[in-house]
C-alpha positions as CSV (number, residue, x, y, z in Angstrom):
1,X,-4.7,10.0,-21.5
2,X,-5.5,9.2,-17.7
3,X,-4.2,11.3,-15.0
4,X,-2.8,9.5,-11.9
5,X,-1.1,10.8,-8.9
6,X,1.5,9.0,-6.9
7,X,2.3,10.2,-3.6
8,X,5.5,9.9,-1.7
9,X,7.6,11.0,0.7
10,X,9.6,14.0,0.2
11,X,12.6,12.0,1.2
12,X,11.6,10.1,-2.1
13,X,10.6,12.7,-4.1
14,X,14.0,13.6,-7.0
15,X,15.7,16.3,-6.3
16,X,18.6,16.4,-9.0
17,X,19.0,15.4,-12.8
18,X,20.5,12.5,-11.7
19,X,17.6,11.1,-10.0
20,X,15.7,11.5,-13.2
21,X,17.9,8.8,-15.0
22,X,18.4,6.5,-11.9
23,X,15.2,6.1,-10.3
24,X,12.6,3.2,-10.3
25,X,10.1,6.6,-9.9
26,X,11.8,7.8,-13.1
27,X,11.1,5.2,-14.9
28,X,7.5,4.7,-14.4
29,X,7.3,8.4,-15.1
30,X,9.2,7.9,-18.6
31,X,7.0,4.7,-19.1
32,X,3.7,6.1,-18.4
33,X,2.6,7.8,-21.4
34,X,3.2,4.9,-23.3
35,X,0.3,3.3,-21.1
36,X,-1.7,6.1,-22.1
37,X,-1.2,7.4,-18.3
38,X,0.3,11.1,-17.2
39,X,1.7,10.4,-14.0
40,X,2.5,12.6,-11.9
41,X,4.6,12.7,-8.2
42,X,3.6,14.7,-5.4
43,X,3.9,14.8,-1.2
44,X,1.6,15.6,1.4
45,X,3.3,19.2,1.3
46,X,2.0,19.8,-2.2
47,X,-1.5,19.4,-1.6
48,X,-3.7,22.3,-1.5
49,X,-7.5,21.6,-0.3
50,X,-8.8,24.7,-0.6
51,X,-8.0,25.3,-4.3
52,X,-8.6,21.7,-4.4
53,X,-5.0,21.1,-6.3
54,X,-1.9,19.5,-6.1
55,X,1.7,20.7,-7.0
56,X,3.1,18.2,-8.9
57,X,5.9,17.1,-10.6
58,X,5.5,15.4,-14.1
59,X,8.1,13.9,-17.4
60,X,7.3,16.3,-20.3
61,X,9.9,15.9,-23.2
62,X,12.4,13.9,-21.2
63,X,12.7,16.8,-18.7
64,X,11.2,17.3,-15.0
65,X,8.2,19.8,-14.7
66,X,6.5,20.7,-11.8
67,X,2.9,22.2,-12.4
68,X,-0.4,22.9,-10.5
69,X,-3.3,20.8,-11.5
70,X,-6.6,19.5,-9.8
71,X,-6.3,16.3,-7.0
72,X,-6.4,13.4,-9.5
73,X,-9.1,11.0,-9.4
74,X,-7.0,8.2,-8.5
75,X,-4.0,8.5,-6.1
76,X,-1.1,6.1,-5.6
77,X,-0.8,5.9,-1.5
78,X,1.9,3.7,-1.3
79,X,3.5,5.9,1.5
80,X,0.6,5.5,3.8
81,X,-0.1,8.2,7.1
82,X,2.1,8.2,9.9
83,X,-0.6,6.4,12.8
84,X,1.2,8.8,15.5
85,X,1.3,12.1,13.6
86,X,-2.3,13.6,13.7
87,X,-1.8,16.5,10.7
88,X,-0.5,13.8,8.8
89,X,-3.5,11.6,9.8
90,X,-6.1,14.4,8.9
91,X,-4.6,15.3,5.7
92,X,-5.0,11.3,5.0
93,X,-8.2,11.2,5.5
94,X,-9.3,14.5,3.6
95,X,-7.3,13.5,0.6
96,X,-9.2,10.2,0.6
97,X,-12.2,11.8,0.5
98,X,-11.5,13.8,-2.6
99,X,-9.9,10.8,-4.7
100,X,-9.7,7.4,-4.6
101,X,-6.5,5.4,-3.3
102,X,-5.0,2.6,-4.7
103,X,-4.6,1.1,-1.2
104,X,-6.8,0.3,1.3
105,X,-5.5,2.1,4.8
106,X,-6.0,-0.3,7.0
107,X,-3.3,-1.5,9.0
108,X,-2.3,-4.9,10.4
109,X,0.0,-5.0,13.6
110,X,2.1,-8.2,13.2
111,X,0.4,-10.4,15.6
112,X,-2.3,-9.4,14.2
113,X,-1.5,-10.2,11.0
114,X,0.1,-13.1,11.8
115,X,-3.6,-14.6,12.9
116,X,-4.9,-13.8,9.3
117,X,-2.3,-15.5,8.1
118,X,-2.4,-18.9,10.0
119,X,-6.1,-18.9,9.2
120,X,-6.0,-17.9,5.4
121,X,-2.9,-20.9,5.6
122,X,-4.9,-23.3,7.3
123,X,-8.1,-22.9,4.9
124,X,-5.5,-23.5,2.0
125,X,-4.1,-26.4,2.8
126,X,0.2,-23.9,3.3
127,X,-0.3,-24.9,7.1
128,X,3.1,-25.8,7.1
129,X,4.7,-22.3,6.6
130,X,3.1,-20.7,9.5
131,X,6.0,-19.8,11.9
132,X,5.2,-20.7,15.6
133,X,4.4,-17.3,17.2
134,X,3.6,-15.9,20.6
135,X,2.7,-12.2,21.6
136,X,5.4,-11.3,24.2
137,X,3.7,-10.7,27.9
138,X,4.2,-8.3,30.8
139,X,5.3,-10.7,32.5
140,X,7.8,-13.1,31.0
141,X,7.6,-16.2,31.8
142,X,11.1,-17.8,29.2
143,X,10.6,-21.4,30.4
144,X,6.9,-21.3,28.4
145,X,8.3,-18.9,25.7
146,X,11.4,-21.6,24.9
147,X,9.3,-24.6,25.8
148,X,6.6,-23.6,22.7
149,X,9.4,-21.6,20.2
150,X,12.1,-23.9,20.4
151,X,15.8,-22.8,22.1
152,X,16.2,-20.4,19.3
153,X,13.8,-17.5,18.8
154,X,13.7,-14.2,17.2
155,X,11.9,-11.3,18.9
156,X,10.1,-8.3,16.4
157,X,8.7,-5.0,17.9
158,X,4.4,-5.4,17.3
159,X,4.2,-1.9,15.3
160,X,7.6,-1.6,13.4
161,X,8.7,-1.8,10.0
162,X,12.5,-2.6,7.8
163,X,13.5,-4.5,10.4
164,X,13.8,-1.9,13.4
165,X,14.4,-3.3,17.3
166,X,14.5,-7.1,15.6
167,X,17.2,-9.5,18.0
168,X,17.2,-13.0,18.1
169,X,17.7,-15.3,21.9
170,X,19.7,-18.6,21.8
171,X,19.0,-20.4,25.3
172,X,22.5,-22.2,26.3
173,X,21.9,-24.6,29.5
174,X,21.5,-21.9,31.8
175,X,22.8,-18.9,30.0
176,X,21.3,-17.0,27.0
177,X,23.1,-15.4,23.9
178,X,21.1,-12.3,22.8
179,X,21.9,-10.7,19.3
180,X,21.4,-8.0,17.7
181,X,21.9,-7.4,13.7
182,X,25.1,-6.2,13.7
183,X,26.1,-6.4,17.4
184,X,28.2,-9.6,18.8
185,X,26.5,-11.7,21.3
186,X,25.7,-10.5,24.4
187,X,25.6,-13.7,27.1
188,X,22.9,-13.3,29.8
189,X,21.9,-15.2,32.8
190,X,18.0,-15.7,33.0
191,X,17.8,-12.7,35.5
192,X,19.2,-10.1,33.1
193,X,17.6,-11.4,29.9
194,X,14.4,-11.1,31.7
195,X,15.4,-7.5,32.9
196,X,16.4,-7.2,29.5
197,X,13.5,-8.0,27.5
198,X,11.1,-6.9,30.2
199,X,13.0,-3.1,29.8
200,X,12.4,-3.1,26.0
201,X,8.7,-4.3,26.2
202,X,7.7,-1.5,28.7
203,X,6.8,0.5,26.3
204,X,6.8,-1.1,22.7
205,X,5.2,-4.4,22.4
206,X,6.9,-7.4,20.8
207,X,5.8,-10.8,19.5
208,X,7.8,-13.8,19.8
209,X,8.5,-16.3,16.6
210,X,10.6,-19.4,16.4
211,X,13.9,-18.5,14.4
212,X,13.9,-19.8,10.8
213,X,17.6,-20.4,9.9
214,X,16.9,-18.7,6.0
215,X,20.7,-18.7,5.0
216,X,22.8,-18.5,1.9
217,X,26.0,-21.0,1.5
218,X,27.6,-18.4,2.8
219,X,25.8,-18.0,5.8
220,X,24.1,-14.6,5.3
221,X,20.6,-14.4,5.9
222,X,18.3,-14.1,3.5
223,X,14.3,-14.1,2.2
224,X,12.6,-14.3,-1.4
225,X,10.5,-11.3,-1.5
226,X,7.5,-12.3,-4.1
227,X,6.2,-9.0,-5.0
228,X,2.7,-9.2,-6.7
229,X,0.0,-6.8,-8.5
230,X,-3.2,-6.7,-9.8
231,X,-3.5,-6.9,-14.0
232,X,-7.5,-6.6,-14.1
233,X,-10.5,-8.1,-11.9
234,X,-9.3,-11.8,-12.2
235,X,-5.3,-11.6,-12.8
236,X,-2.3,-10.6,-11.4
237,X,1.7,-10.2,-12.2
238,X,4.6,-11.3,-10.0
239,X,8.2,-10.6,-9.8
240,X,10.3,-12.6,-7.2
241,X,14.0,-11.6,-6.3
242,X,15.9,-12.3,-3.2
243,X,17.2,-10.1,-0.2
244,X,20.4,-11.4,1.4
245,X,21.2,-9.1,4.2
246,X,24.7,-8.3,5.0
247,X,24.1,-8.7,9.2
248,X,23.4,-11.8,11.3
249,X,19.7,-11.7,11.2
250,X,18.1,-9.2,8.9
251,X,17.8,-9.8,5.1
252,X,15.8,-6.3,4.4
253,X,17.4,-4.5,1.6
254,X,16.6,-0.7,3.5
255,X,19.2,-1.8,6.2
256,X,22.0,-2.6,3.2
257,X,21.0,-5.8,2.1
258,X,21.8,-6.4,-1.9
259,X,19.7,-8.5,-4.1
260,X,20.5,-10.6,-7.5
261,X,18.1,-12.2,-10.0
262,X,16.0,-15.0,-8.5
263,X,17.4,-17.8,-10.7
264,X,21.1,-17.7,-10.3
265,X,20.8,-17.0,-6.4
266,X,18.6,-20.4,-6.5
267,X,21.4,-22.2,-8.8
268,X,24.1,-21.1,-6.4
269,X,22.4,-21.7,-2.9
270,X,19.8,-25.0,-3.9
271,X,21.9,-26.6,-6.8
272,X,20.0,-29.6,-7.7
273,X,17.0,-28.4,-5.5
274,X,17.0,-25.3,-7.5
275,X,14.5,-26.4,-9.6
276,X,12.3,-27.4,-7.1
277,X,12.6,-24.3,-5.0
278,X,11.4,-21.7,-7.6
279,X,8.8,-24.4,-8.3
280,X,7.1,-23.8,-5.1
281,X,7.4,-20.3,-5.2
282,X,5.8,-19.7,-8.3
283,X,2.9,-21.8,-6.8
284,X,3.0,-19.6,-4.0
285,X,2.6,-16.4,-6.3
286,X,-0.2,-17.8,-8.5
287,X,-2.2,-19.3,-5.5
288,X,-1.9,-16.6,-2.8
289,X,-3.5,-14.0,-4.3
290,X,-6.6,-15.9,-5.4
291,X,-7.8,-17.0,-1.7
292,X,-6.3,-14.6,-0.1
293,X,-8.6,-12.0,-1.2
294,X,-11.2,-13.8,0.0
295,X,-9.9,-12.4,3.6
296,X,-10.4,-8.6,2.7
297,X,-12.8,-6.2,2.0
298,X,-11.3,-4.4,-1.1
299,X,-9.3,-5.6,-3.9
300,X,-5.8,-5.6,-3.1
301,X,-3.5,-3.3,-5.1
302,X,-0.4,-5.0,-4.4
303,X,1.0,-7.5,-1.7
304,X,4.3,-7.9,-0.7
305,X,5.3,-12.2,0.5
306,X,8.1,-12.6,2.2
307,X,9.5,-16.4,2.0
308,X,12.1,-18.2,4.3
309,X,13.7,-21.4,3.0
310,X,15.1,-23.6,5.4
311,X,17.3,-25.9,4.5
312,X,16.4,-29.5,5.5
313,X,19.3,-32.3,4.3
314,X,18.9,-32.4,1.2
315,X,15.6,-30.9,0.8
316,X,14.2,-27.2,2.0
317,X,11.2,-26.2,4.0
318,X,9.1,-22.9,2.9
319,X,8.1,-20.7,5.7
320,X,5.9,-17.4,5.3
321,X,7.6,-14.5,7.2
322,X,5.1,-11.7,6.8
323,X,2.4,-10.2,4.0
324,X,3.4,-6.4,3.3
325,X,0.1,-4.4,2.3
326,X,1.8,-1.2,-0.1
327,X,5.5,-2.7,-0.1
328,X,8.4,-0.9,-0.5
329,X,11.2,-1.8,-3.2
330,X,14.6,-0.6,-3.8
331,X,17.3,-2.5,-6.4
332,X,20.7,-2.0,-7.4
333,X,21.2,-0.4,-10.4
334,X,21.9,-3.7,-12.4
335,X,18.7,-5.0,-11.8
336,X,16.5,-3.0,-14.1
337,X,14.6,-5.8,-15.5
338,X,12.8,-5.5,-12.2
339,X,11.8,-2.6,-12.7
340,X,10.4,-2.7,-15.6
341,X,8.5,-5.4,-14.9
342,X,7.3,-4.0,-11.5
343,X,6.5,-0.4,-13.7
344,X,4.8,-2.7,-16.6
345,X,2.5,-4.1,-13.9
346,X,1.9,-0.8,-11.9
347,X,0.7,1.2,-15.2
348,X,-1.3,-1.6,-16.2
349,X,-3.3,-1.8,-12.8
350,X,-3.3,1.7,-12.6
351,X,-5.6,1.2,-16.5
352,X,-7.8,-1.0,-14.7
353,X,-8.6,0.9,-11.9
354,X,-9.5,3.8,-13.7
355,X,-11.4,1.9,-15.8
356,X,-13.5,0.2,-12.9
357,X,-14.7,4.2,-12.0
358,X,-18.0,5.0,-12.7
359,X,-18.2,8.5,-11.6
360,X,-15.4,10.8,-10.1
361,X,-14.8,10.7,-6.3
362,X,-17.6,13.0,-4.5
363,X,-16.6,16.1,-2.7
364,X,-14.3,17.4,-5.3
């Protein structure tokens, strides 16, 4: 048996009895031993570095315990350090010196992950799905930004995360409709869009991407996350699943979106393009991972694609919205075949991993 921490937030750590039959964590915990693995949960709080422990909580006989025991030798860091909190910084980077994480902490801002991605696209021959995108300047200048985006463009905060400060501009003739999520449309001249915009940027940068109209028959917008994880050296599991947001622009399911299995949303929205559609996307899942490794330094634990599907007569056009290093995931009860595929794959790569170790972590 292999011991494997996993640390979270104490916002996600379970609190009640409940949570223990609910949760996606649950469930990996229950499933774990059958992988041969004792998992166990613990946040930044519980760590102690100068006993060199953890306080953990662990599954024994269907019930929640919570025990001491020494920093495991591999860590789960899918909540990564906050890059503005310095304790929570240190503690980062003494932990990782103790054990080994499953996820490389480096972190791309959007634009500049948006670069990776045109490149990795272009060497790939995906071109086509790179979204037209432009990092927002001081000084505006909305002739240049419309003239190269198109009279419909969506602007994203450069260091921001489930869909925070994200509105969209619709130029008009001479006027501009500005929308946020769940806000109606606010119509601007070109002198108080620019004040506008010019106010918000001040302090927080923002890129600038031509808007992708990804929307359901219904006209609710939506993406097809494609989550994916490493298996071994060479291989690596996917689960796909859509997020149809309940506002105007955002489909992320942490700002109430809902979510359905992949094939009936396809059916419903693509008909006889349906087909089609999920054949693409599967090609997306197998080949991504392959080449896109190539672009980093370590092996990638897990990668998170999110895929816009425009709607072109009677065909579609695939667009790549972003690549999510660590991803988050969070389902609707009804949808536990996704978690158990998402725990199978997690257990599994948590096997290899510990497998690839030669020796413990120095410093213990």
């Amino acid at each position: 048996m292999i011991r494997i921490g996993a640390l979270i937030t104490s916002k996600e750590m379970l609190k009640s009895y409940n949570d223990f039959n609910t949760s996606a964590s649950s469930l990996l915990l229950h499933m774990a031993p059958s992988y041969g693995v004792e998992l166990c949960l613990f946040t930044p709080a519980d760590v102690n570095f100068d006993r060199n422990t953890i306080h953990g909580l662990f599954i024994e006989y269907g019930k929640p315990v919570r025990r001491d025991v020494p920093i495991p030798f591999i860590v789960d860091n899918k909540t990564n350090a906050s890059r503005t909190d310095e304790r929570m910084v240190k503690l980062f980077k003494t932990l990782s010196e103790r054990t080994c994480f499953t996820r490389n902490t480096v972190y791309f801002a959007k634009f500049g992950q948006y670069k990776r991605i045109t490149t990795f696209l272009k060497n790939t021959g995906f071109d086509e799905m790179a979204i037209p995108t432009l990092m927002i300047a001081k000084e505006i200048d909305f002739v240049q930004l419309f003239d190269k985006l198109g009279n419909d463009i969506i602007l994203k905060p450069e260091n921001s995360s489930r869909g925070r400060g994200v509105f969209c501009i619709k130029r008009q003739g001479q006027s501009f409709s500005v929308i946020e999520d769940d806000d109606r449309a606010k119509i601007m001249s070109s002198s108080q869009l620019k004040s506008y915009v010019e106010e918000l940027t001040s302090s927080v940068e923002y890129i600038a991407q031509k808007r992708v109209h990804s929307y359901t028959s219904s006209k609710l917008p939506f993406d097809i996350r494609i989550l994916i994880q490493r298996r071994n050296k060479d291989s690596h599991a996917y689960v796909m699943y859509p997020r149809i947001g309940g506002g105007k622009i955002l489909s992320n399911l942490a700002t109430g979106g809902r979510t359905m299995p992949i094939d009936t949303f396809l059916e419903e929205n693509f008909g006889k393009t349906a087909s089609d559609v999920k054949a693409a996307l599967d090609n997306i899942a197998v080949t991504f991972p392959k080449y896109y490794q190539i672009f980093l330094k370590h092996p990638f634990f897990d990668l998170g694609l999110d895929i816009g599907i425009d709607k072109v007569n009677n065909s579609f056009k695939l667009w790549l919205f972003e690549v999510n290093y660590g991803p988050q995931f969070a389902f609707t009860n009804n949808l536990a075949n996704l978690h158990m595929e998402i725990a199978r794959a997690t257990l599994e790569c948590y096997k290899y991993l510990y497998s690839e170790l030669d020796k413990p972590p120095v410093k213990r």
